[in-house]
C-alpha positions in Angstrom: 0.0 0.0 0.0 3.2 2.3 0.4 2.8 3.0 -3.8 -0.7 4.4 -3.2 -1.5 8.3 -2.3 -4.7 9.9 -1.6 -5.4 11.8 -5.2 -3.9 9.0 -7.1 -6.3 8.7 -9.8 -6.8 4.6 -11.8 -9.2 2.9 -14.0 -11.0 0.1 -12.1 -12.7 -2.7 -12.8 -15.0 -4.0 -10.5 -14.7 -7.7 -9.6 -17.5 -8.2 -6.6 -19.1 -6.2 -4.0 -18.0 -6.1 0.1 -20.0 -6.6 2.9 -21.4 -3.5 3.0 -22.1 -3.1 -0.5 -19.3 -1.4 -2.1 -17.8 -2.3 -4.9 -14.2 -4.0 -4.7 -11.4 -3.4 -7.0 -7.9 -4.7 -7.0 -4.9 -2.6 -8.4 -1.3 -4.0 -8.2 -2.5 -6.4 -5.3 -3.8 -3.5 -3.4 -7.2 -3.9 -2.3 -9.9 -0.4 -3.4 -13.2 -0.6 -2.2 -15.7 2.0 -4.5 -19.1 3.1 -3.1 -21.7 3.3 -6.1 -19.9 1.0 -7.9 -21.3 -2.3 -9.2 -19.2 -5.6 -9.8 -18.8 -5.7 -13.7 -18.3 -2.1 -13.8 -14.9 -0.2 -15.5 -14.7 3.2 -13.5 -12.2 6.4 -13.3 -11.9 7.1 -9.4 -9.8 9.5 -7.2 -8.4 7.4 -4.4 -9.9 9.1 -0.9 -8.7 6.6 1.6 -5.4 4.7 1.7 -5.3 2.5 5.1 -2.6 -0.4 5.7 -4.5 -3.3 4.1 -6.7 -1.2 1.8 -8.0 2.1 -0.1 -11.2 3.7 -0.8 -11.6 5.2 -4.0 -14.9 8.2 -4.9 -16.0 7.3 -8.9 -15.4 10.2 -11.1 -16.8 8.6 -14.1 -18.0 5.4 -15.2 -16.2 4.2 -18.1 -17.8 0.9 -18.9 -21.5 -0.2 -17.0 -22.2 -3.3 -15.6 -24.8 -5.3 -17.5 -26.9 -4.9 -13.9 -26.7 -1.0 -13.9 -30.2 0.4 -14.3 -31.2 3.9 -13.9 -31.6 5.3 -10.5 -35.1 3.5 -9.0 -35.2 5.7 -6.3 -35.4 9.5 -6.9 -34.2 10.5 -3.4 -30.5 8.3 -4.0 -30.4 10.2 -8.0 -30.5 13.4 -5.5 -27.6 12.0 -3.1 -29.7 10.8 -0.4 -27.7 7.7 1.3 -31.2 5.9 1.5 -31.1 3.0 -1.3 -26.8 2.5 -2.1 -28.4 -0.2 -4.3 -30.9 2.1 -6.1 -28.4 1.5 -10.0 -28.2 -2.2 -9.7 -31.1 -4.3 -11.2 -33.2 -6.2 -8.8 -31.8 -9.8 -10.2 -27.9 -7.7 -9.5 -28.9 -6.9 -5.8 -30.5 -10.3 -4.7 -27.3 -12.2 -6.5 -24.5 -9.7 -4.5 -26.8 -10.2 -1.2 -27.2 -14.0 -0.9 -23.4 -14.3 -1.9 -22.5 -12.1 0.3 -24.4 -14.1 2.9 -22.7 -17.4 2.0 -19.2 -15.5 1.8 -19.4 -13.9 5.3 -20.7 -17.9 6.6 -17.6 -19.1 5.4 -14.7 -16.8 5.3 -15.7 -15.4 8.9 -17.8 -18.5 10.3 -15.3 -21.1 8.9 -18.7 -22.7 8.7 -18.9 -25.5 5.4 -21.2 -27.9 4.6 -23.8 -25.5 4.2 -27.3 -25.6 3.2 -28.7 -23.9 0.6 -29.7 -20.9 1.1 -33.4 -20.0 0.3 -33.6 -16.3 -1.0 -37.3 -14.6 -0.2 -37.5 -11.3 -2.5 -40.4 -10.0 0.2 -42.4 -7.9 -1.9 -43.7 -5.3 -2.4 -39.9 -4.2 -3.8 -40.6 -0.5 -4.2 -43.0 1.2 -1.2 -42.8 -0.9 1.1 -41.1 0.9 4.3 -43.7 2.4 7.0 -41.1 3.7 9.2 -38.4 6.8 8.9 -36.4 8.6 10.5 -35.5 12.4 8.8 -33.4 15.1 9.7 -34.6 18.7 9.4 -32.3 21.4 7.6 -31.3 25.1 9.0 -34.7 26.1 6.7 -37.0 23.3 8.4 -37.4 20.9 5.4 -37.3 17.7 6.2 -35.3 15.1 3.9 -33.5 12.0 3.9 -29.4 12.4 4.8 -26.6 12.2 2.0 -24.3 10.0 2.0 -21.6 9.4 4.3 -23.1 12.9 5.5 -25.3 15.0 7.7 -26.7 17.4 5.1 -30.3 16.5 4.1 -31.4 16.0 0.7 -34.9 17.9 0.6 -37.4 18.0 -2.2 -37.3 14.1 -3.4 -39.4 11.4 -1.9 -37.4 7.7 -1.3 -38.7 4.8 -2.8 -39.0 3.0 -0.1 -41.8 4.5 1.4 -45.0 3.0 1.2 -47.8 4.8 -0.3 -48.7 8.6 1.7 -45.9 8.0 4.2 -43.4 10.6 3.3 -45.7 12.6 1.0 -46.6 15.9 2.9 -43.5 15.7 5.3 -41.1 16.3 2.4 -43.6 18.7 0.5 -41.9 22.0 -0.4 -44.4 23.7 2.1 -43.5 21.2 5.0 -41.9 23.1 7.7 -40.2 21.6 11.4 -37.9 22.5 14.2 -34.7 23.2 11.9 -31.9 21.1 13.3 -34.7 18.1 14.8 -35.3 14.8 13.5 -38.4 13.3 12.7 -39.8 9.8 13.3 -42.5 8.8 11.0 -44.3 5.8 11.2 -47.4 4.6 9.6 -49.6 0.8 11.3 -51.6 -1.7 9.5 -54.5 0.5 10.1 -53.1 2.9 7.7 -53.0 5.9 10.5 -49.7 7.5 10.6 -47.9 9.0 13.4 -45.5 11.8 13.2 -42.6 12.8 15.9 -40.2 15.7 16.0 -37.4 15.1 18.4 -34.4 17.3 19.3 -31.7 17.3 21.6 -31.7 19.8 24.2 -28.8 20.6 26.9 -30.1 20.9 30.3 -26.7 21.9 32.2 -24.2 19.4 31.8 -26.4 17.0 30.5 -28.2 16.6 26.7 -31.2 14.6 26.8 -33.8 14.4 23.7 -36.9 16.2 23.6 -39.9 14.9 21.7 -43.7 16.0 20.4 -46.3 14.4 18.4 -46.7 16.5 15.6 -49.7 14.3 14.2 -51.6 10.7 14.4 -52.3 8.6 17.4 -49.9 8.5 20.6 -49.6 4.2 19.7 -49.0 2.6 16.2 -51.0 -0.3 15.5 -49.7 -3.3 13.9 -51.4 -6.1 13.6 -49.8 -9.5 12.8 -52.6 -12.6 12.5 -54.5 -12.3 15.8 -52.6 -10.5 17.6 -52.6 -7.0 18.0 -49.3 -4.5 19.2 -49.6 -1.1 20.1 -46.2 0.6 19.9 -44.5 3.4 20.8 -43.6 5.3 17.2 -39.8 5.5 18.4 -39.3 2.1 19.4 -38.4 -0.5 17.1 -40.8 -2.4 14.4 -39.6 -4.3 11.1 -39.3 -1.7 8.8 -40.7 -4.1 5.6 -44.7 -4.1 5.6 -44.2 -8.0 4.9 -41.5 -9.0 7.1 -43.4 -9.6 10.0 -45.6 -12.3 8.7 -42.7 -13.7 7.1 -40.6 -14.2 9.7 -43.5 -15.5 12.1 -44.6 -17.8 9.5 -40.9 -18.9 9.7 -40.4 -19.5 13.1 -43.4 -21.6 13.2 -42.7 -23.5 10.2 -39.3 -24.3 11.7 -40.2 -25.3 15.7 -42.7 -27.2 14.3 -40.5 -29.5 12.7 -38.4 -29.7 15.5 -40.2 -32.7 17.1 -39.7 -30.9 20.4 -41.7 -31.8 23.7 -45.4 -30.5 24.1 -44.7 -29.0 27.3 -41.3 -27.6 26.1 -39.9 -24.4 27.7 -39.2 -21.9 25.0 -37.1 -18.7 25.4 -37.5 -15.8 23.4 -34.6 -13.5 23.4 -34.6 -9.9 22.3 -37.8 -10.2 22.1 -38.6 -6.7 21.5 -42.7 -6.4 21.8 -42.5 -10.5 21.4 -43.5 -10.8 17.9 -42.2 -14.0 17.7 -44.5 -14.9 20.7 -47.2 -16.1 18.8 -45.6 -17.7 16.4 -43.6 -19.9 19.1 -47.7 -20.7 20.1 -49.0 -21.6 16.8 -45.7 -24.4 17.0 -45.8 -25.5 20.4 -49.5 -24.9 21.4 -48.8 -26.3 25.0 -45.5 -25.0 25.6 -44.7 -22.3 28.1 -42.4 -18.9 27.0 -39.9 -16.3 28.6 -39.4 -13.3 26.4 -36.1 -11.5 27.4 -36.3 -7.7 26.0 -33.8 -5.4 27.8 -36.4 -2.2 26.5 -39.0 -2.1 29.5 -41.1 -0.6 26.8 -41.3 -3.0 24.4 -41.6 -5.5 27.3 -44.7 -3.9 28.7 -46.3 -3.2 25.3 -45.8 -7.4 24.7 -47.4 -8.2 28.1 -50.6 -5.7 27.0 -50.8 -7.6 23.4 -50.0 -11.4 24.6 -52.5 -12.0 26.8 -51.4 -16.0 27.5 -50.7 -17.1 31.4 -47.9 -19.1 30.2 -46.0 -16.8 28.4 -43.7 -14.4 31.2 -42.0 -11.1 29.4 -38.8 -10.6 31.3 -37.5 -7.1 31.2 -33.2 -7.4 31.5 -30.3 -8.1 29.4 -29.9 -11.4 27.8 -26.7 -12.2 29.2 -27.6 -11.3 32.9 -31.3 -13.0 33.1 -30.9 -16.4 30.9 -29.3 -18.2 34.0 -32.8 -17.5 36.0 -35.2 -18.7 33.7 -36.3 -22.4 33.0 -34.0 -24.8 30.8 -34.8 -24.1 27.0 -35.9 -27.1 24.8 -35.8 -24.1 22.0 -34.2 -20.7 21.5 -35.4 -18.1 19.3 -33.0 -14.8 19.3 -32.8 -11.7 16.9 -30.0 -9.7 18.5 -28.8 -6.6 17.2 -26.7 -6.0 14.7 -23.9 -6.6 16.8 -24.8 -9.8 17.2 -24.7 -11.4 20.3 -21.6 -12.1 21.2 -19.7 -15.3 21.9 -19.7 -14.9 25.8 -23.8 -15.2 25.1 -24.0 -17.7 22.5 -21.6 -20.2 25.2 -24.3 -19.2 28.2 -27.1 -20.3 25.6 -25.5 -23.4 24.4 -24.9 -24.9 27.7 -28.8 -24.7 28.4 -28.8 -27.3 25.4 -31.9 -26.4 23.8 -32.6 -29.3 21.1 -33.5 -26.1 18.3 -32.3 -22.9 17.5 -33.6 -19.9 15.3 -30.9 -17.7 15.0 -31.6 -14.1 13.4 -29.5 -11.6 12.2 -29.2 -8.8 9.6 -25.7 -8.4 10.1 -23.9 -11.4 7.7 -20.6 -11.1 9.4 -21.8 -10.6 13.4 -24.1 -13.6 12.7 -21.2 -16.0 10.6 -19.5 -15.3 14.2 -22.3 -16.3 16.1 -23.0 -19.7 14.5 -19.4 -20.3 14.7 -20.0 -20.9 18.1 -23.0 -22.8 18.0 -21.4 -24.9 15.9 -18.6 -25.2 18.2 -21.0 -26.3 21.0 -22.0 -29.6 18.4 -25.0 -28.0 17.0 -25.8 -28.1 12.9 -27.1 -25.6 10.8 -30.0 -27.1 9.0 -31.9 -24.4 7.2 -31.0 -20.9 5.8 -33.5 -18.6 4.5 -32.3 -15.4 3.3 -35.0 -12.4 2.9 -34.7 -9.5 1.2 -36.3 -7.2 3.5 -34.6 -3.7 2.5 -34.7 -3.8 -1.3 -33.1 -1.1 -2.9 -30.0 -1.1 -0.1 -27.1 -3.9 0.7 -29.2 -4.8 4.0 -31.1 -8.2 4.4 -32.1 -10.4 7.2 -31.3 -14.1 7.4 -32.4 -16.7 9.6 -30.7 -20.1 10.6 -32.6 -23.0 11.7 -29.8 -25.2 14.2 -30.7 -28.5 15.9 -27.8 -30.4 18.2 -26.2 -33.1 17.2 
């Protein structure tokens, strides 16, 4: 890397895409990662970046296209927004880089081999289907989506990811907020939308967040089969308008084949508002559950829509509360993107559940996690891969483990 020098200016060609979603480049052994670019691409680019094992390069032209570049889908990303980083590559490019980079990160990181197939779900709809945001205001009060690898907001263009009405009149060139705020908007199956403006405030030494409903009901209601959540519009919620169906219908699909005990103990962990909840019913209609969600929150909003006797919402952190709760026959856990950790995964293993869901929508945090259930003699047996952020490198993939 001692040859290369920020300004250095090289013809590219694009070989694959990184975790991440850039697009990777080798020149004279030298690693260069390109945001915007797409593998198949030839591109001119001014190196930005030069780091011991690698360089990042910004695309001043685009010499040659990739047979998978399309024209921007999302008019937002054509303005600079940093919303859909996959907004040039055809849908058929984006779901062929994400399921290989899936399998990649399994192997290279989890050392895992042998594994199954992986079963890519394009969850649809592909364009509109986002009912949450978060946008930043400008010095002028407009709200917008941010630009990349920035805070300045890119007014005037609506992302394609929101669903139908969402963003509409919040980025209208009349729409006016708190300049400097940020504004949560979030929409429930019922199709009423709330709208928050929160801002930081100092109060003495300390900064703490103010917020105020701007518009819509204090609760959004989501409602997944029979059962019924009322949430708090800054807490967490699958951002897809499918993916909550989806992934239940998963869960269930895969307990259920488990041949675990009727009266198995179940533990559901990061449980957020315990969507899974249901689904770990419909499996295992007689078993009994502890949901673990360190967001009192979320807890309380799961014990107001589960009304069951036998399922207990734990409010604490995994890692501190698993050693009080009864032995696990099953585990289902969707940790964040940071994955769990391996000083977790060991604490889970050695309640040696016969079945595991994994979740995660981080590929390289969750090839680290399986590593270690794998080291504890457990096998992965499924791998479903959905494509719940189209138009972005993101997905979400879940891992169906059973012990040897």
């Amino acid at each position: 890397m001692d040859s290369l020098s920020i300004g250095d200016q090289f013809t590219l060609t694009i070989d694959s895409a990184a975790h991440g979603g850039e697009g990777v480049a080798r020149h004279e052994g030298a690693v260069i990662f390109v945001p915007g670019a797409l593998p198949g691409d030839t591109v001119r680019a001014t190196l930005v970046e030069v780091k011991k094992r690698f360089a990042r390069a910004r695309i001043d032209d685009i010499v040659e296209s990739s047979p998978g570049r399309v024209p921007h889908r999302c008019p937002a990303a054509a303005a600079g927004a940093g919303c859909c980083d996959f907004s040039t590559a055809s849908p058929e490019l984006e779901l062929e880089i994400k399921a290989k980079t899936v399998a990649e990160q399994l192997q290279r990181i989890g050392k895992l081999e042998n594994l199954p197939e992986i079963e890519v779900i394009d969850l649809q709809p592909t364009v509109g289907w986002r009912t949450r945001f978060r946008l930043g205001v400008d010095s002028q009060g407009r709200a917008g989506m941010r630009a990349t690898l920035s805070n300045e907001i890119v007014t005037g263009a609506v992302c394609a990811q929101a669903a139908a009405g969402v963003l509409d009149d919040v980025v209208a060139a009349d729409a006016r907020f708190t300049p400097g705020a940020e504004l949560v908007v979030a929409v429930g199956s019922n199709g009423q939308r709330t709208v928050v403006e929160s801002k930081k405030a100092a109060r003495g030494r300390n900064v703490t967040r103010q917020t105020r409903k701007i518009s819509g009901p204090a609760t959004v209601e989501q409602q997944v089969g029979d059962t019924t959540f009322h949430l708090d519009p800054l807490g967490f919620w699958q951002a897809h308008v499918a993916a909550p169906t989806a992934y239940t219908d998963t869960v269930t699909e895969w307990l259920s084949s488990a041949e675990l005990p009727a009266d198995a103990h179940v533990w559901d962990l990061y449980g957020g508002v315990g969507l899974f909840v249901p689904a770990i019913r419909t499996a295992l209609p007689n078993a009994s559950i502890s949901s673990v969600e360190l967001g009192a929150g979320a807890a309380k909003a799961g014990r107001a829509a589960v009304q069951d006797a036998k399922v207990e919402f734990v409010t604490g952190d995994v890692a501190k509360v698993v050693d009080k709760l009864p032995a696990a026959a099953a585990i289902v856990l969707d940790p964040p993107r940071k994955g769990a950790g391996a000083a977790v995964i060991h604490k889970l293993a050695e309640s040696t559940p016969q079945a595991v869901v994994h979740v995660g929508c981080d590929p390289a945090t969750m090839a680290r996690d399986l590593a270690v259930w794998v080291e504890h003699g457990y096998s992965l047996r499924d791998l479903r891969m959905f494509n719940a952020f189209p138009g972005t490198h993101h997905s979400e993939t879940f891992a169906f483990l059973t012990r040897d």
